[in-house]
N, C-alpha and C positions, 0 to 999 in steps of 0.2 A: 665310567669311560670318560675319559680327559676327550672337551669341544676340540674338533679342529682348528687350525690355522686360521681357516678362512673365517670361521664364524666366528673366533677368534680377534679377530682384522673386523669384521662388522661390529662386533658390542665395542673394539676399540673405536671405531667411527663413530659411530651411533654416541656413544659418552664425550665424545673431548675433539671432533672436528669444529664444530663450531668455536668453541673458546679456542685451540690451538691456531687456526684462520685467523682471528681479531687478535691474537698474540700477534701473530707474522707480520699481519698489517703494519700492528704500531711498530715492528720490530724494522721492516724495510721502508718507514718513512711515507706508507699507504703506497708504496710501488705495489701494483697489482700482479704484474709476472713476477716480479722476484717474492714476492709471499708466494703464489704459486709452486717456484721451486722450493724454497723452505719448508711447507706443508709437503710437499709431494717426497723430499728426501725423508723430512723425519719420519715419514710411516714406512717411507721403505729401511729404512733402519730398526723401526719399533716391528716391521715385518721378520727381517733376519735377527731381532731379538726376542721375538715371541714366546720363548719358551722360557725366558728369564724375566719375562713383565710379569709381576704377579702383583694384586692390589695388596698381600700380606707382607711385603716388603717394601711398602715404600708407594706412593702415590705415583699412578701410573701420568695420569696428568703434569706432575711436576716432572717428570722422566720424559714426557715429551715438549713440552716448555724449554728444557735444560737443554734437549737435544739442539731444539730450534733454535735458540741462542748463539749455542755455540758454531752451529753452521754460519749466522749472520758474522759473527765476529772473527769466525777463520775465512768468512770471503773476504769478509773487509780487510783482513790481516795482507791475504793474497795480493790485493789489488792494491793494496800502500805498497809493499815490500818489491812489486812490479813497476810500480811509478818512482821506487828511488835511485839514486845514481851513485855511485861511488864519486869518490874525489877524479878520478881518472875515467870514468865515464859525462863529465859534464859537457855539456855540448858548446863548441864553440862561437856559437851565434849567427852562423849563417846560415842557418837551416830555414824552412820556408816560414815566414811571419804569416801568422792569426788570419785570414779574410773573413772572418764572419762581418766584425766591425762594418769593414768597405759590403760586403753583403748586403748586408741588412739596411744599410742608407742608402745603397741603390734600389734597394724593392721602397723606401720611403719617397724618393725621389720621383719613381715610375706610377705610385701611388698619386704623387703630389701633381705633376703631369696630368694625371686624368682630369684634375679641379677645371686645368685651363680650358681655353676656350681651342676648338680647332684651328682657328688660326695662327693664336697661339703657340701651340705644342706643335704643329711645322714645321714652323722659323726654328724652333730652338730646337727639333731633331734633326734637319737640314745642318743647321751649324754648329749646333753642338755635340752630338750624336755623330754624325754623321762627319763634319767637323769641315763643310763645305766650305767654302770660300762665300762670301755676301751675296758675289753675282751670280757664283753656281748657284745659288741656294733659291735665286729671286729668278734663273731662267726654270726649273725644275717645280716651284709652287709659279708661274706664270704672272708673277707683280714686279713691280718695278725694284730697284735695288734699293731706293728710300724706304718703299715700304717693310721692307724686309728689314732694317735699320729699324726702322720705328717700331715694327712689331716685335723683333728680338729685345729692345728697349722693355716696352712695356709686358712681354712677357715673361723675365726674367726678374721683372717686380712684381708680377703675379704669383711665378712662382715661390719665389722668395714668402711671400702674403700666406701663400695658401704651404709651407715648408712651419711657418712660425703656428699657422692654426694647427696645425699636426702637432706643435710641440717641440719641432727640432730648430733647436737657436744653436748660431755661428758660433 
């Protein structure tokens, strides 16, 4: 009597999950979801071909290796052939520009901000941030408007100081 499907599907488990997993790995670059889906299609394929896996034809192993391959390299195929443009699909450059850039040197800056001193970081949210006026800025922290001059002064070389210890040069 020919084993079931299922028990079938286990001694396939049981023999070639482990190596077909560390195949997918190397295969998606250690992306851990996308081997996940690799692994997870090629059984279900080696499932609705079950009755054609036989170890007398051919190594069952390399028939799921093959599988898994070819799935990475028809995603990959998909997702280039999705990202190309025809000559009359090119876009004409007004579309919205990149912000990661501007992103990411504002979370460096709000980082660098924390270095200062509170008096400091203030002045230079008051008027730059904020983008107060001097005097607004010196009625709302309650110092004179020199001071607020002097500390914008010197806090804007601190920040600079503690912008350069981060790593981020002008």
């Amino acid at each position: 009597m020919a084993e079931s499907p299922v028990a079938l599907m286990r001694q396939l488990h049981d023999e070639h999950a482990a190596a077909l997993w560390g195949y997918c790995l190397r295969l998606t670059g250690h992306d851990r979801a996308r081997a996940e889906d690799v692994v997870q299609e090629t059984l279900l394929r080696a499932w609705r071909r079950m009755p054609d896996l036989d170890e007398s034809q051919g190594s069952v192993r390399a028939w799921l290796f093959t599988v898994a391959r070819n799935i990475v390299i028809d995603d990959w195929r998909t997702k280039r052939s999705q990202s190309e443009m025809t000559v009359a699909e090119v876009p004409d450059g007004a579309g919205e520009a990149d912000r990661t850039d501007q992103v990411l040197l504002s979370w460096v800056v709000a980082d660098a901000l924390t270095r200062l001193s509170p008096e400091h970081r203030a002045v230079l949210v008051e008027c730059y941030y904020r983008g107060l006026p001097v005097a607004e800025a010196a009625e709302r922290l309650g110092v004179p408007v020199g001071t607020v001059k002097s500390r914008a002064h010197y806090a804007l070389r601190a920040l600079r100081l503690a912008l350069e210890e981060m790593g981020v040069v002008a």
